[in-house]
N, C-alpha and C positions, 0 to 999 in steps of 0.2 A: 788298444784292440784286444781285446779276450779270444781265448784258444777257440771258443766256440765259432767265434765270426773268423779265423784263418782258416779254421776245418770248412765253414761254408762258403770261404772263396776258393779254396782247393776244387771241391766238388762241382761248384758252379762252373769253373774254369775247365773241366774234366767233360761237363756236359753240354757246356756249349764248342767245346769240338769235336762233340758226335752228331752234335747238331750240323752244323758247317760243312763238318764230314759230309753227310747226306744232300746239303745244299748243291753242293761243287758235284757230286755224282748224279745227280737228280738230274744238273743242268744239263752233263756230259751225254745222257741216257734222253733227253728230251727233245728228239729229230724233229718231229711235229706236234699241231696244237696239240690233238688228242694225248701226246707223250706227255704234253706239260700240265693237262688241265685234266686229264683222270687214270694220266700215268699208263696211258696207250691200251686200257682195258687189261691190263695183265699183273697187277696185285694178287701176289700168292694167298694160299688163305690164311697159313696164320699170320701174316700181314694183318688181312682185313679182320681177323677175328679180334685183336688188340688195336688197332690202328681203329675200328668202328665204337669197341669199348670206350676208349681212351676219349673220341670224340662227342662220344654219347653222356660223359660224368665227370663235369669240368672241375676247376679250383672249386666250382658253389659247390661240389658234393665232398669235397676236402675242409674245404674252411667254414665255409656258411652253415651247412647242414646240423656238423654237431652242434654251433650254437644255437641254433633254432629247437632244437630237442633240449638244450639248457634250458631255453628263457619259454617254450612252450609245453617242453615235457611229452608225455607219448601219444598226445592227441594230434602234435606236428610227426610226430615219428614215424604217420602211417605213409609220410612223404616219402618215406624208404620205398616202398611197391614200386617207384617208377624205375627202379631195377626191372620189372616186369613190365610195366605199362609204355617204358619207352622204345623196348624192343618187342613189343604188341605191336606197334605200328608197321616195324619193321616186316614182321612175318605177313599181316594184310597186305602191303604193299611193294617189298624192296625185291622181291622173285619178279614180277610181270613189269616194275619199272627194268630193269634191267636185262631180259627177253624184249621189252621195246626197243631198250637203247641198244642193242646188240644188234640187234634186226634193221632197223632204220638209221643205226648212226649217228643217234642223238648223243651231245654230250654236256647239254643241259637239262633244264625240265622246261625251260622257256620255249627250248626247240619240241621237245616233246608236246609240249600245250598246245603253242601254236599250231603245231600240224593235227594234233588231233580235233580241235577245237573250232579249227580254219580262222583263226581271229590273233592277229597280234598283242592287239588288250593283252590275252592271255598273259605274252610273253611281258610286254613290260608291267602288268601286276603282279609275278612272281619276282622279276628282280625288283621292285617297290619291296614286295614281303623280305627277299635276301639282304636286301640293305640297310631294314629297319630293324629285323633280324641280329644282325651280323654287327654290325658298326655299335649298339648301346653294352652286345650280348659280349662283344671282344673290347669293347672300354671299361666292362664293370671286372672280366680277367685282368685286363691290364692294371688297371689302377688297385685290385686287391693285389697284384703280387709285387706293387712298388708300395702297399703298406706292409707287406709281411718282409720283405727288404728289408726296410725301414728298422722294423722291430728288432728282427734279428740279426741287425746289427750295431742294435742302442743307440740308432740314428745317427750311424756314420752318412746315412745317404738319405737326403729326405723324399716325401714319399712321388713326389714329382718328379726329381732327379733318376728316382728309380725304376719308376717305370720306364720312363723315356728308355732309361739303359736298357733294362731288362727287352723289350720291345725291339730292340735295333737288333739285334740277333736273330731274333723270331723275324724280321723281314729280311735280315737276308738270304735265311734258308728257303723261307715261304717262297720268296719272288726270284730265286734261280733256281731252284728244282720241281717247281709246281707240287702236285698233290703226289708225287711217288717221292719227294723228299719230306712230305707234309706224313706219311702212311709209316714210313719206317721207325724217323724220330717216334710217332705216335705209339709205338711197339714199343721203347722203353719208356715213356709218358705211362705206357698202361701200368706196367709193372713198379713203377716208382711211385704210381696212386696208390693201387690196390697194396700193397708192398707198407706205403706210409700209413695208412687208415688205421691196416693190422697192428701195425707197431704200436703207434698212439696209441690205441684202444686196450694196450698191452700193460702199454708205460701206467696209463691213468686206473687200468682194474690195480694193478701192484700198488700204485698208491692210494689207493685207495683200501687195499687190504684183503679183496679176491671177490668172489662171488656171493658169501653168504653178508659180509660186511656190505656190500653195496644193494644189496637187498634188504639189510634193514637199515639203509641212511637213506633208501628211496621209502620207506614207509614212514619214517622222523623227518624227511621232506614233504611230507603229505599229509604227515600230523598237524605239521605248524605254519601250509600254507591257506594263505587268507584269500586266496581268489578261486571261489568255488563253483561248481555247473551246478544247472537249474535240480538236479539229484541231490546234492550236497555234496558231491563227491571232489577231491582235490582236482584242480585241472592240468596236474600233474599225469595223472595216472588215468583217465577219464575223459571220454569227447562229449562236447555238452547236447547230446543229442541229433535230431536225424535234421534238423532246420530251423533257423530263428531269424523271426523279423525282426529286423535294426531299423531303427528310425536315424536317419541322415545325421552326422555327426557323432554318433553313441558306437560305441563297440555291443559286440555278445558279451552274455554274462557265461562267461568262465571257459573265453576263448571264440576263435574263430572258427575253426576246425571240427566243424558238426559234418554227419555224413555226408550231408552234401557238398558242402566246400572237399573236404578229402576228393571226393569222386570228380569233380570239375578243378581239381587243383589237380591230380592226374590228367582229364584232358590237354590242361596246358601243356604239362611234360609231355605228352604224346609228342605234343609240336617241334619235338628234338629230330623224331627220327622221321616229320613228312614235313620239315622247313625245306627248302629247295636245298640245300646244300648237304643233305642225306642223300637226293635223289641221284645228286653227281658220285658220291661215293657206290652208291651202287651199279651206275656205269661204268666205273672203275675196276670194276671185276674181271677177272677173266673165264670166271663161269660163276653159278650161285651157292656152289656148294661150303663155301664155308659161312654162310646167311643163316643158318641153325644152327651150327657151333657155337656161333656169335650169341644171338639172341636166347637160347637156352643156357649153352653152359659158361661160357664165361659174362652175360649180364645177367639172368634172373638168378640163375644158380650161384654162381661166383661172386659178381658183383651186389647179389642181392642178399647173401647170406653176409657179408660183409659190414651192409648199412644197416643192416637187421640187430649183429649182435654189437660191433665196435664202436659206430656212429652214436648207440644209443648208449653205452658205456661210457665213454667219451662225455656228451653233455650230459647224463645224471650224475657221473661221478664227479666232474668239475662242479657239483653242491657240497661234494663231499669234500672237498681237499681245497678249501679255502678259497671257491669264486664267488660263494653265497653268504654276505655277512648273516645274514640272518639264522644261518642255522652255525656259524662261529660263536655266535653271540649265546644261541640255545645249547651249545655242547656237544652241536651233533655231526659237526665236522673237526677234521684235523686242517689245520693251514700248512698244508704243504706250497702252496705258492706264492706264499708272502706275498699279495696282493697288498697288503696296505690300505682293502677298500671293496669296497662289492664292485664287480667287475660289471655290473649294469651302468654304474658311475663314470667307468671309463670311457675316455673319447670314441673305444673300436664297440664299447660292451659287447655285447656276446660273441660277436665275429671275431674279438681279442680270446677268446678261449682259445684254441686249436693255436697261435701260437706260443700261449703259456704252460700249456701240456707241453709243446717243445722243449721248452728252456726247463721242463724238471731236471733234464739229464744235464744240463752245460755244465756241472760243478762233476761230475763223477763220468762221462763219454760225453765231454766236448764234440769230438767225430763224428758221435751219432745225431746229434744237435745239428749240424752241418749238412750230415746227408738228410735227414728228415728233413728239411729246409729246400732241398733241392726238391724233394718229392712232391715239397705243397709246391713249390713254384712250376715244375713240368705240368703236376694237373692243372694250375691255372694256365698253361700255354697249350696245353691239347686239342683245347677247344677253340682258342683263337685264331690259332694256325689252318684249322681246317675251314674256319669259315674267313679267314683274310683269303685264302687259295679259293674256295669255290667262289664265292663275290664277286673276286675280279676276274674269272673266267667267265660267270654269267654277263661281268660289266661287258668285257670283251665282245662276246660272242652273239648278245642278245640285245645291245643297244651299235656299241662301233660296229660292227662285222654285219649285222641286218641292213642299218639304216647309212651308214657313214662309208661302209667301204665292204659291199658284198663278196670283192674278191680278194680280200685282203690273201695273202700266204700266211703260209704256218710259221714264219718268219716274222710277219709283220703281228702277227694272233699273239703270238709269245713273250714280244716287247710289250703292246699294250696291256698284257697279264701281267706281266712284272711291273706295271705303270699303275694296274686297277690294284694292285697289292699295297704299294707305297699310296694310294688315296684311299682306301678303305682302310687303314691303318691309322693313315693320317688324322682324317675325322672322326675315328675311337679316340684317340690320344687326346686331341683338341677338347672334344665333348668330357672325359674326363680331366680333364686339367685346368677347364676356365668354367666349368657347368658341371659341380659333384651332385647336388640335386635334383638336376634334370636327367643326370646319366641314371640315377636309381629308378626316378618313375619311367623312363623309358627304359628301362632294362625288366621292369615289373610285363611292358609289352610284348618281351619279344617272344618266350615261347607261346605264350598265346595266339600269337602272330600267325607264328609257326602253322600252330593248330587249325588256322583257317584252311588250311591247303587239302584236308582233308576230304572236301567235295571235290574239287576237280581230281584227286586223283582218286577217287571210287568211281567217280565217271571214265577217268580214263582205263583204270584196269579192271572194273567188275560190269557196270551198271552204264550200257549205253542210251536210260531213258534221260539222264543230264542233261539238258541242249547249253549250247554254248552263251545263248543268252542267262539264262538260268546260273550256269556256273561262275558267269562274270558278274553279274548283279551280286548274286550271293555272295560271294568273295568281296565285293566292295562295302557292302553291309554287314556281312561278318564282322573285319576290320573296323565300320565305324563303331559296331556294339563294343567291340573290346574296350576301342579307345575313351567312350561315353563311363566306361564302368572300372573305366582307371583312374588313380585320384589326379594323372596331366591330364585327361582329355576336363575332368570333370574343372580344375585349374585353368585350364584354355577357356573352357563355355561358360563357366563361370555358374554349373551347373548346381541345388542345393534340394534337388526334391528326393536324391537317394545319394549315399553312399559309395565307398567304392566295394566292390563285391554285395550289391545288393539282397537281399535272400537270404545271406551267408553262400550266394553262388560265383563260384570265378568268375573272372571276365572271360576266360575262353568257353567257360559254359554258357551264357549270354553270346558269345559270339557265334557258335554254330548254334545256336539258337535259330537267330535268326537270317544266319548263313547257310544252311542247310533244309532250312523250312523254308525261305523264299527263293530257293535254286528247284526244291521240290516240285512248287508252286508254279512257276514261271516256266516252269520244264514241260507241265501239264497242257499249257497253251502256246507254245512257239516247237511244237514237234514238226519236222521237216524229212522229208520221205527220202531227199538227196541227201543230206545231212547223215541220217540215220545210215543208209547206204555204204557212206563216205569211214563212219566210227564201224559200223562190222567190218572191217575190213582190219581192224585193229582186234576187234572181240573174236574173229572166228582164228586169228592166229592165235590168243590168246587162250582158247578153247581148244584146240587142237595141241596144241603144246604145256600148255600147264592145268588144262581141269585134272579134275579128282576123277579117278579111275573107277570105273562103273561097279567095281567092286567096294569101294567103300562112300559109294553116293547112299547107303544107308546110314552112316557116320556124320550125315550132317547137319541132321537134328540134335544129335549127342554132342555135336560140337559149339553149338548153339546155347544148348543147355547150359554147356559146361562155362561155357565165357559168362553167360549173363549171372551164372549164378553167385561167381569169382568176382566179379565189378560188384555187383550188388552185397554179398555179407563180407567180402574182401577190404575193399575202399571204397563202399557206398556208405545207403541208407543203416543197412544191416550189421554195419560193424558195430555201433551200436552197444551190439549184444554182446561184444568185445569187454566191455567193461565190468560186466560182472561174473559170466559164466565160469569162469576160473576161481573165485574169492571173490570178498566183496572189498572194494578198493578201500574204505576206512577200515579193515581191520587185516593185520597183516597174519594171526593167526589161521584165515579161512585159505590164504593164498595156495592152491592144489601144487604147484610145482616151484615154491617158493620164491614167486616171482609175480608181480601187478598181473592181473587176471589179462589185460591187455597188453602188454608186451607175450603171453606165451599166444595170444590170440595171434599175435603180430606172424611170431614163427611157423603157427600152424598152416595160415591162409598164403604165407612165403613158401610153403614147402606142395601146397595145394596149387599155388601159382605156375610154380616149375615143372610140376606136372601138366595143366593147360597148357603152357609154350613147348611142351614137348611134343604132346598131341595133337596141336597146329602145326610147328613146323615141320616133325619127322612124320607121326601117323597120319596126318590130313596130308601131306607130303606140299605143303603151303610154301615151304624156304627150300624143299630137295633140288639134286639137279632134275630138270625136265627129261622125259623118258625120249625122246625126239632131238635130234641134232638142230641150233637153232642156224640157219643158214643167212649171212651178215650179206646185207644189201649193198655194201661197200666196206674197201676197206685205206688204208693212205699209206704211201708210198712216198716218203718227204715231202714236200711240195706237189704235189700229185695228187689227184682223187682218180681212184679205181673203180669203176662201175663193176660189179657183178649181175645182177640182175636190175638193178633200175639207174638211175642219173642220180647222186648224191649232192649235196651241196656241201662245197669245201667247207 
């Protein structure tokens, strides 16, 4: 056993009993359902401002991401924005879900749908989305942090054995302290990501030789690569344009990652922060005010200047320091990581980068080797943990507690949450461990997934022309479009007349497609006078309590502007112009700020972005607290439900 693998059982050992820690107080602290399933609505904010980060930029924004900026270079790198576009969702939606869930007592969104909707559907097609969700999205965490185990300990533990281990921890915090043990742990998960990103992206400029050396081994990378955009330009440095027809089986030439795939591969990420199990975090709050902190400064600002400069250092410098035979071979790297082999060859290929920038330091801070180890493994559990907790609250609450036992107690709510934890865990582990190919393509589903949910809740907190028919159609056909335009759906039907991501458009782009065009549609003809009656009554609280103040209802065409203009030359069509307006990508002379004319595109439109989520959530006052006291239609008493002004259901 190497100093490095005792340093990372020290540490692992150190943080799974602050884990436990939390378990055991969580449990202590959890009288009723609501204490156990969103932590009794009284998560402080900086809680929620690390504890929402943390849940928002799993293990894949730690492990997966730098290699995808390896093996596709900066035309995948514009996947960094969903620092911004995941907490977009947020400021549209997580202020008036959580003035609902305050007001009415909701501690799902099943319950929220249902009642606004008048339709159960609702309820059980949002836990269908939470567990398609949840179950592939915490088997692809799980099983990548019983492979980075594995590694980093030379395969004292293999990758099965590890996870299982790794895993058994994470339930028994999850399932005795609910979501106020799942919010704390997530406080240092946040800081042990953000924390490890910096580091690596430190470790790998130094080896690489600093700033001006990896600026010219990313132009010796683009000299001597051979797969080039319809421009000529390396598809390193370059997106091949605003759209391109793929005929079914054939790739793009010179990449995926043309405007429009960017723009609809952001929609998916949206699906992070309107999958059901955001909307429980936001009933979780004890007021909204830390919902802007959150979404400005520590993800678009914080987390988004992070993936902006480290994540992309990170994979172009692993060209530089021995992951790319090909540029060993030209002389235009040092092997610093004695790969013995181009690391596309290897079993993990690109996902094996981020732990071999680890293992730079085991010969010189073994320690540090150990605790960076922990940091990739917290960020793969930040996200699991929050959606093993909401899952089994919505199993709970919106299938047993509806249909199976309406009066169940906060007693009986809290066992079967601790039951819905160990089964929604269970069949992540199972689906990883005897199905590694079905867990990727359904894991390709699940933010997209996510991203359907987006109609019903504009209907529920903006737009009461939705009707409930319209919303449940749409949602069911959203869903099948994802599924048609994934390569399992396309596996299942055995489909061969397109592609997956047809256009070069996501599958969540095709999904509101035509989830949102046919909720439009069907909306137009099933309008209902009681119905409509039934949702103001939702809209005019909402209007009274969170519209924009008469004094800045001129601001809302400038707010309009300012979004459409930031999607479109940000992570649309128009990035585009990304590619050359700085230098021209084959000659490193032209480069204006000594850097691929599109990576300073990158930084410009990240610092332009932090501005729009500024402007939304504080100036449009879209994430502020509401200037009106929200007054709770009930509230619980242990075992008890307390009427304030109307009859709640326990």
């Amino acid at each position: 056993m190497t100093t490095a693998t005792i340093w990372l059982f020290i540490f692992v050992l150190a943080y799974w009993a602050y884990c436990i820690f939390w378990g055991i107080k969580g449990a202590r602290m959890a009288k009723t359902a609501s204490d156990y399933f969103i932590a009794g609505r009284k998560i402080p904010i900086w809680v929620f401002v690390l504890a929402a980060t943390a849940t928002s930029f799993s293990g894949w924004t730690f492990m997966g991401h730098p290699g995808l900026v390896y093996r596709d270079g900066f035309q995948y790198a514009y996947a960094s924005f969903y620092a911004i576009t995941i907490p977009f969702t947020g400021v549209i939606f997580l202020k008036r879900q959580w003035m609902l869930g305050k007001r009415f007592g909701y501690v799902t969104p099943g319950e929220m749908f249902s009642d606004y909707y008048r339709t159960d559907v609702m309820r059980i097609l949002t836990v269908i989305v939470a567990l398609v969700f949840s179950v592939p999205y915490l088997g692809l965490q799980l099983r990548a942090s019983g492979f980075l185990f594995n590694v980093l300990t030379d395969g004292l533990f293999g990758v099965e054995v590890g996870m299982w281990l790794l895993s058994a921890v994470v339930v028994i915090y999850v399932a005795s302290g609910g979501l106020r043990a799942v919010a704390y742990v997530d406080t240092m998960q946040c800081i042990l990501l953000a924390g490890g990103i910096v580091a690596i992206g430190i470790i790998t400029l130094n080896a690489v030789g600093g700033m001006d050396a990896l600026s010219a081994g990313i132009a010796k990378l683009a000299e001597i690569d051979t797969k080039r955009t319809p421009d000529g330009y390396s598809h390193y440095i370059a997106i091949p344009g605003v759209i391109q027809f793929v005929k079914a089986g054939t790739k793009a030439t010179g990449g995926a990652w043309t405007g429009v795939m960017i723009l609809t591969y952001m929609f998916a990420l949206m699906g992070i922060q309107s999958a059901p199990a955001f909307s429980m975090w936001s009933f979780s709050n004890k007021n909204p005010k830390p919902f802007a902190y959150q979404q400005v400064w520590a993800s678009s600002a914080g987390i988004g200047f992070i993936l902006i400069i480290f994540t992309a250092i990170q994979g172009m410098g692993g060209h530089l320091i021995g992951a790319d035979a090909a540029m060993l071979k030209a002389g235009y790297a040092k092997d610093v990581l004695n790969l013995g082999e181009d690391i596309m060859k290897m079993p993990g290929k690109q996902g094996f980068l981020v732990p071999v920038l680890i293992h730079i330091l085991s010969k010189s801070a073994p320690w540090f080797v150990g605790l960076l180890a922990v940091c990739a493994l917290a960020a793969m559990q930040s996200t699991g943990a929050a959606y093993m907790s909401t899952a089994a609250g919505m199993l709970t609450r919106d299938l047993y507690k509806r249909f199976l036992n309406p009066g169940a107690s906060h007693t009986t709510q809290k066992l079967f949450g601790r039951i819905g934890v160990l089964v929604v865990t269970g069949l992540a582990l199972v689906v990883a461990t005897t199905s590694k190919d079905a867990l990727v393509l359904l894991g390709g589903l699940a933010v997209a997934y996510g991203f359907q949910m987006w109609p019903a809740l504009i209907g529920t907190c903006w737009w009461p022309f939705l009707t409930r028919q319209g919303v449940t159609v749409g949602l069911v056909l959203g869903l099948i479009a994802v599924t048609l335009t994934e390569t399992i759906g396309q596996k299942w039907f055995g489909i061969t007349a397109w592609g997956r991501w047809p256009l070069t458009i996501h599958s969540a782009g095709w999904g509101i497609i035509f989830n949102l065009g046919s909720a439009i549609l069907i909306s137009m003809v099933t309008q209902n006078s009681d119905d409509k009656a039934h949702k103001m009554k939702y809209h005019d609280f909402l209007r009274e309590h969170a519209g924009i103040p008469a004094e800045k209802k001129g601001l809302v065409p400038v707010a309009w502007i300012i979004v459409l203009i930031w999607f479109f030359f940000g992570i649309g069509p128009g990035a585009v112009i990304g590619n050359t307006i700085f230098g021209n990508p084959n000659d490193a002379s032209t480069w204006m700020f000594g850097i691929p004319s599109i990576w300073a595109w990158h930084i410009i439109w990240w610092a332009l972005g932090v501005f729009m989520m500024w402007f939304l959530a504080f100036k449009m006052q879209m994430s502020t607290m509401p200037e009106k006291e929200i007054v709770a239609l009930v509230e619980d008493i242990g075992d008890v439900k307390v009427a304030r002004l109307d009859v709640d259901k326990p």
